[in-house]
N, C-alpha and C positions, 0 to 999 in steps of 0.2 A: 504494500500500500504506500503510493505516493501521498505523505503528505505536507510536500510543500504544497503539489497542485493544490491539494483541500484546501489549503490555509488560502492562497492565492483564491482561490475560486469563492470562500467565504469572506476574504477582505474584498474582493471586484462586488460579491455581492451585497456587501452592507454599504459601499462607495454609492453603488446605485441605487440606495433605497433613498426615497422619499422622505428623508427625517421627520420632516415637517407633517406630510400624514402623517407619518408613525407616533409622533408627536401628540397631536389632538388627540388620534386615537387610545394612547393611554391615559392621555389628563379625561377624559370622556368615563374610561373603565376604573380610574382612581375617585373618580366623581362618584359613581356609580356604587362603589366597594365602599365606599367610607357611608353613603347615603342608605344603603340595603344594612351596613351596620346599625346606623341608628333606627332604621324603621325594626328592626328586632332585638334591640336591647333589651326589651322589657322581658323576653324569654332567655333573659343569661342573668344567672342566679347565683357564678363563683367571680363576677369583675371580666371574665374572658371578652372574648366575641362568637357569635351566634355560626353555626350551621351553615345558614346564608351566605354570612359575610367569610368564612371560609371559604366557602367555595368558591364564591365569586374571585377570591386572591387566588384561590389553584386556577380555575379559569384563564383569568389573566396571564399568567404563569405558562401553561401549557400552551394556550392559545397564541401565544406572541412566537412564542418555538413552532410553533405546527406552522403560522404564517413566515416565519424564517423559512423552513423549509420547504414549502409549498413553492417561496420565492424562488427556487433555482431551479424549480419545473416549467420547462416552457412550455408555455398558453398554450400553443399549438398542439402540442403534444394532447394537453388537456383538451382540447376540442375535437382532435380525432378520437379521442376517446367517447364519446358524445354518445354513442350507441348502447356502452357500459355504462355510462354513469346514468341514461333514463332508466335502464331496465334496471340498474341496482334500487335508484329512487323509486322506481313504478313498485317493486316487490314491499319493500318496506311500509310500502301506504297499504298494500294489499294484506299484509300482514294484520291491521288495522280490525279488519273483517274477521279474523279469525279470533279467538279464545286467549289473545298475547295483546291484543286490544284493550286496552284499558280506559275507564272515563273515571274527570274527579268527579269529587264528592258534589253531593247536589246537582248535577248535569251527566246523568249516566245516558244522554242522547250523545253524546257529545263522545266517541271511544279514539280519541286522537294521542293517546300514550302509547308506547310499550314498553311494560316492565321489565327490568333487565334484574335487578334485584329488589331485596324488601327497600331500598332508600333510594335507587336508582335509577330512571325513568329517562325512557328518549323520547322524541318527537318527530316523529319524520315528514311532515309537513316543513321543519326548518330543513333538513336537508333536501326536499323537492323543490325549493327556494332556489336553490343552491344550481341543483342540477337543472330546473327549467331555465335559468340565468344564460347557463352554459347551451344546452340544447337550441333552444332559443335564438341563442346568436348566432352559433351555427346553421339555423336555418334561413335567416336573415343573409346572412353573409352569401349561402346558394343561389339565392334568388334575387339577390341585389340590381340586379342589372335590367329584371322587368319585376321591380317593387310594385307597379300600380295593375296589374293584370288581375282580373277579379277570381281567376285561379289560382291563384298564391296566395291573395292576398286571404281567400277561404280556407285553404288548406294552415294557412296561420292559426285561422281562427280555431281550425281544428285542433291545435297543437296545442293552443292556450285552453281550450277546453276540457282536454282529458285530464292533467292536474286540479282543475277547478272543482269539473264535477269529483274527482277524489275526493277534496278537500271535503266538499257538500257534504257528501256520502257518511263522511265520519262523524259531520254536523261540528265541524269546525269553519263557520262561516263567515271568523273574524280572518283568516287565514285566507280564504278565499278572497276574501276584500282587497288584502295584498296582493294578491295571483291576478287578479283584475286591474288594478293598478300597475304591476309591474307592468303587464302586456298592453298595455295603452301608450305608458311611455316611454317603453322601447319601440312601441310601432308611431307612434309621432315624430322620436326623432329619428328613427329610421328613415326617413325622407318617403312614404306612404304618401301618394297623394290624400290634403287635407278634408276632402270631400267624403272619406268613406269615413266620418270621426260625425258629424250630422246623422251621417245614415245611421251609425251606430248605436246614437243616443236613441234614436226612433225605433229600434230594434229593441232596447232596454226598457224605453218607456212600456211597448206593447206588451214585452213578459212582464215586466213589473205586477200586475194582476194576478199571475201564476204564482212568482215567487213566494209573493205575501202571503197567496192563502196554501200553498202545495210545498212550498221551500222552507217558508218560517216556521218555527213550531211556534206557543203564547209565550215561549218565555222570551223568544227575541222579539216578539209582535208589541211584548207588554214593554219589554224596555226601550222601544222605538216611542210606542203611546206616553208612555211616565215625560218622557222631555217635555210635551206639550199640557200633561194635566197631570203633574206630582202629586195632586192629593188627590187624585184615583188608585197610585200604582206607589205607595210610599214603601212597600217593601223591593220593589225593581230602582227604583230611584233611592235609595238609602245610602247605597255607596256611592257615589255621585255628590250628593249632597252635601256629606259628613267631605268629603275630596275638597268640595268648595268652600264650607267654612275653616274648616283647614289652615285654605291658602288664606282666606281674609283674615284670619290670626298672625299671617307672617307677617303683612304689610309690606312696607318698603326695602329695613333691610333683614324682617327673619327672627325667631325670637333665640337665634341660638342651636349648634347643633345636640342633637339629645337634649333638645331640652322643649320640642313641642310637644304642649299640650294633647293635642289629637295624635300625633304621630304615638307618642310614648307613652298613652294609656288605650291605645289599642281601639283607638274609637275608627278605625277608618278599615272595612276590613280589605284584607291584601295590599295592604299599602305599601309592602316589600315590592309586591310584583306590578299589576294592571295602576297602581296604585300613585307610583315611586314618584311623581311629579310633582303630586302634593305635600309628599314630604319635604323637596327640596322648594319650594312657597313656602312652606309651613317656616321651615327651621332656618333659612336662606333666603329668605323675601322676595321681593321682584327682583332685587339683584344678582342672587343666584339663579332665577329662572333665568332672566338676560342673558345670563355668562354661560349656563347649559346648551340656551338655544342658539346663541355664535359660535358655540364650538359644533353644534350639528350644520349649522352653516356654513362654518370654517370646512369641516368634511367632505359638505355635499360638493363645494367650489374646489374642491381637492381633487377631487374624482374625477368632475367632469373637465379640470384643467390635464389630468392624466389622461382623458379618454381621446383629447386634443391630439396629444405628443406620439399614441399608438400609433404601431406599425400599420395595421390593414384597421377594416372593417370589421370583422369579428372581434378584434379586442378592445374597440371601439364600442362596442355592443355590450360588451362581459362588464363595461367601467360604468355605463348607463345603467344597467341592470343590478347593479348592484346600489348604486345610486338612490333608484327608483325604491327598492324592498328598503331601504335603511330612511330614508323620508316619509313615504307614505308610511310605516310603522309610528315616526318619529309626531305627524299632523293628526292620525287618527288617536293613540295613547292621548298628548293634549288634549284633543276634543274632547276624548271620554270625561276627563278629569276637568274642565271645564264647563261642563253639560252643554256641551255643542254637538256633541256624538253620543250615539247609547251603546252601553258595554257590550264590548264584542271580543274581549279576552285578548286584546293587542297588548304585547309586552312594549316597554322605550328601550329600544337599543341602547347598548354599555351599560346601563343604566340598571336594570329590574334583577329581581334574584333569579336565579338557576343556574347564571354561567354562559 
């Protein structure tokens, strides 16, 4: 084993990295680690730190290694691969349907886990993020040359649907809202004539009647309803609510970390997770919301100043799509926790427990 090459090949590859992503990227996960500590202090009883906030440190940890080494796989590579990485994505969601399928607690419609151990839970909906990102662009990238042909432009649509309707299926339909977002704005800026984005809405409008009464069950119908009449639906609107006063206790600049009110007596529930935003209002005011949301700013204008500098097409594609899953996650969490949106179990990237 040569390893000067190694060393050479690992100094050319840190030379080339992005510090500055890399950068945001961990003050975002240090934000995130230190935030999911105080929303579960109340459950650590020797001075330690919580479960949570563990994990989110090994997360960080592993995760920065796996994207070290992910870095010195070239793209291409990874996009010829495109055919493994759906069918391994396609099996893991299919798994879903089987007895390895798991739902939490209160939402056994909803079987979008598989347990790996008694503490250990995956979700393969994140990794069909992942692989539709990749598949995706690659199919883009095939057809680039007659993007506007209502033959392609169908067979896309086919392509965004099979993940979709997955997602449905498992009645994970916060997940699907992403898969729908991604696919709009990678086909926007795919340069898609503008005209078939009209057609589209007119095609949404006319299922919209399906969806609501054959797609939604009451508990998503009820949490759509509670935004417009809370003292109809005050047990769907409860967590929302309690999200919002919350943040009106932080004010300006926050009363303190570990030390709000609602965060730290447990009044806001899942505040770790769907939650995490009111924590950082609560205990960080408007000023640490500000400073959250310019670092997902800072990110988003990261990616798409990389997807610039790309070599072709397809990795132009893979820098959008990634973009698109890390924003749309970042716009709809806010809503929730604002009551502009109704809970659809969207986590805030770097930011919520699990890692």
């Amino acid at each position: 084993m040569d390893f000067k090459k190694i060393f050479k090949a690992i100094k050319k590859g840190f030379e080339e990295t992005d510090k500055f992503f890399l950068l945001i990227c961990l003050c975002l996960s240090a934000f995130g680690t230190v935030s999911v500590a105080s929303a579960t202090a109340r459950t650590v009883t020797d001075g330690g730190i919580s479960r949570d906030a563990t994990v989110m440190i090994l997360a960080v940890i592993l995760g920065t290694v796996a994207c070290m080494i992910i870095s010195f796989i070239d793209y291409d590579l990874i996009l010829k691969l495109w055919p493994v990485i759906a069918a391994g994505s396609l099996f893991l969601m299919l798994l879903l349907l089987t007895p390895l399928g798991v739902a939490p607690d209160g939402r056994q419609d909803a079987r979008s886990w598989i347990k790996l151990t008694s503490s250990l839970y995956l979700q393969p909906s994140e990794i069909l993020k992942i692989g539709f990102i990749i598949t995706f662009s690659q199919h883009l990238s095939k057809v680039k040359h007659d993007l506007d042909s209502l033959k392609n432009v169908f067979f896309l649509c086919v392509h965004a649907l099979i993940p979709i309707g997955l997602v449905v299926i498992t009645g994970d339909m916060g997940s699907a809202l992403i898969f729908v977002l991604m696919f709009v704005g990678m086909m926007f800026v795919s340069g898609v004539h503008k005209l078939y984005f009209p057609a589209g809405i007119l095609a949404v409008a006319a299922a919209s009647p399906v969806v609501w009464y054959k797609v939604f069950d009451d508990i998503q119908r009820n949490r759509i309803l509670a935004l417009f009449n809370p003292e109809k639906y005050p047990t769907e609107i409860y967590q929302q609510q309690q999200a919002l006063n919350a943040m009106k206790e932080g004010g300006f600049s926050g009363t303190g970390l570990f030390k709000g009110p609602f965060t730290q007596s447990g009044s806001i529930p899942e505040c770790q997770n769907d939650m995490i935003f009111a924590v950082v209002c609560e205990e960080l005011g408007f000023l640490g919301a500000v400073v959250l949301i310019l670092l997902f700013i800072l990110l988003a204008y990261r990616i798409v100043a990389v997807s610039n500098r790309a070599k072709n097409y397809s990795a132009k594609m893979l820098c959008y799509g990634v973009m698109f899953m890390i924003i749309s996650q970042v716009i709809i969490n806010i809503g929730m926790c604002t009551m502009l949106l109704p809970v659809i179990g969207i986590t805030l990237p770097f930011m919520s427990a699990g890692g």
